[in-house]
C-alpha positions, 0 to 999 in steps of 0.5 A: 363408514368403517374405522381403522383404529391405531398409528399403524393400521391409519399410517397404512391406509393413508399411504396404500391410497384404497379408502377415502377418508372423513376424518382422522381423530386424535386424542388432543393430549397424544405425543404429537411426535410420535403421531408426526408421519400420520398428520403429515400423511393426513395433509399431504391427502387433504384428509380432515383433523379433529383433536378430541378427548379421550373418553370420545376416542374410547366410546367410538373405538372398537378396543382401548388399544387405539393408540391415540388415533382412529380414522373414520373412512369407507370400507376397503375396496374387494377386487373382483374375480375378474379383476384378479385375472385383469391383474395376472394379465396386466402384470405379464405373469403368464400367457392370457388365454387362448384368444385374447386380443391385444387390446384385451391384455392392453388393457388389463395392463393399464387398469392394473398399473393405473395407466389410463389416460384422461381427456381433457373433459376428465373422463379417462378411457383405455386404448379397448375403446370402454366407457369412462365410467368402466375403466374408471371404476376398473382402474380406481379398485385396482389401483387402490382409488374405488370408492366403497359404499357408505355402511352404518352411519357416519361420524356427523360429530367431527362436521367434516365432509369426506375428503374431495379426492383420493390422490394419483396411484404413484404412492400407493402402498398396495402390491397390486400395482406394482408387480414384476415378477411370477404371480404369487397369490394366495388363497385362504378357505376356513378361516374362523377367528379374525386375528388368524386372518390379521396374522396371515395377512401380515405374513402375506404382507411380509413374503410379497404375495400379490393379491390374497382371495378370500370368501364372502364370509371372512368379510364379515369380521371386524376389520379392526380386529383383523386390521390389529394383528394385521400391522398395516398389511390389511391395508396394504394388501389387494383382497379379492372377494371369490364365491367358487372355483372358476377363479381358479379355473381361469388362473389355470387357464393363465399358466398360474398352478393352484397348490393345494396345502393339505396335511397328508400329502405325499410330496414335501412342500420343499420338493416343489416348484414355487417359483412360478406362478402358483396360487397357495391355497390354504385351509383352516385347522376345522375344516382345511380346504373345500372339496371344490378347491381341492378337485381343481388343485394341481398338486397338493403339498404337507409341510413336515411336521410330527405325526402328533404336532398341529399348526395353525392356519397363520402359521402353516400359511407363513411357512409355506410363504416364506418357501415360495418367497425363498425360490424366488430370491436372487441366487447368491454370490459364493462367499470367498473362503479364507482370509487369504482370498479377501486381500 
């Protein structure tokens, strides 16, 4: 079992419908009002409550920076690679692969969107034909509803069993469900602090980016320490598990472009065309991007800065978010001039 530590981070995961909750601690003496949209999240889910001392809140939470309240739940779901591609498809970002049936892209769609019917025994099936069980776990990670495996021992002093359900995705506050627009995903190599990649993810949280892929390895850090800096979007947003390339490949084969970020590069990251589907690729201040990533890259982009300046991944990684999410915005209407237009 995982902890997720704090008002923000448990409001969060509460609401973006990915982790299944055993039960929420808060410390007896907290501000109950300020806590008042956690506990009625917590009830309106069936999630259990337990008030308990302080000095136990402190010896369970990772930090003293809990703010009076720490949920034990399973760990964050990863969407596969295969997943992410049942997302570029389902959503209608671009053209599925030469050959697809119908019924493939179908189907894509309605794990991504949580569209599966269920029969009247309570296995739910897809239009392809799947098994219950396949299209139940597609669309349960997809949509937010996967149950994780149990990692380390559970919290037995709260007497509580886990909650007997996760809701339908209708609330879920995670982006993969809900996408109408070109694809927009991003994908981060070299990351070696946990609150760079709690940052980056609030910025990809924040500029709309669909789905963030990530390697084994940034699995590892604590999730408290990215879930803090991260003010809810690690909750809120879908994180993919990717081992190599061919992620990339089929995401090419899609129509979704990889821009690679590398500092050098001749073309101005403002010269290019961010408004489609793109995959943002961006590497750590060590070691930047693979050579693996780079050499199935589409164009590579620098941002302009002084020959002397460096940034970090978090902040290069905001700024190149914040430009695609620009090119994306709606063209704005011309202000009138002068006073005399206004009457």
């Amino acid at each position: 079992m995982e902890h997720v530590e704090g008002r923000q981070s448990v409001l969060a995961a509460l609401g973006a419908y990915q982790r299944r909750f055993q039960v929420i601690l808060i410390r007896h003496d907290a501000h109950r009002e300020k806590l008042a949209d956690v506990i009625e999240a917590a009830e309106k889910r069936g999630v259990p409550i337990r008030y308990v001392e302080k000095a136990e809140l402190d010896a369970l939470a990772h930090g003293a920076t809990h703010g009076g309240v720490v949920a034990i739940c399973t760990a964050k779901p990863r969407l596969t690679a295969e997943e992410v591609l049942a997302l570029v498809d389902g959503a209608g970002f671009a053209r599925g692969e030469a050959g697809d049936s119908p019924q493939r892209t179908r189907r894509a769609r309605r794990i991504v969107t949580g569209q599966v019917r269920e029969t009247s025994e309570g296995q739910e099936h897809d239009a392809a034909g799947d098994s219950p069980q396949r299209t139940r776990r597609a669309r349960r990670i997809v949509t937010g509803q996967a149950r994780a495996t149990s990692e380390g021992r559970e919290y037995e002093a709260a007497g509580a069993e886990p909650a007997d359900r996760c809701e339908t995705g209708d609330e879920s506050g995670s982006h993969a469900g809900d996408v109408r627009e070109p694809a927009l995903l991003l994908l981060l190599e070299g990351v070696d602090d946990a609150r760079n990649l709690g940052f980056t993810l609030r910025s990809a949280d924040a500029f709309g980016v669909h789905a963030v892929m990530i390697k084994k390895h940034l699995w590892e850090f604590d999730a408290v320490e990215v879930g803090r800096p991260a003010a809810g979007a690690y909750e809120r947003l879908a994180l993919a598990q990717v081992e190599d390339v061919e992620v990339l490949r089929g995401l090419q084969k899609r129509g979704v472009r990889v821009i690679g970020c590398v500092a050098g590069a001749k073309r101005s990251l403002y010269e290019a065309e961010l408004a489609g589907p793109v995959v943002l690729a961006i590497g750590g201040e060590k070691r930047g991007l693979s050579g693996a990533v780079r050499a199935v890259c589409d164009e590579f982009v620098s941002i302009p800065t002084r020959a002397e300046a460096s940034l970090s991944l978090s902040h290069a990684a905001a700024i190149v978010m914040a430009e695609a999410r620009r090119q994306r915005q709606p063209p704005r209407r011309q202000e009138r001039q002068g006073r005399g237009e206004e009457g």
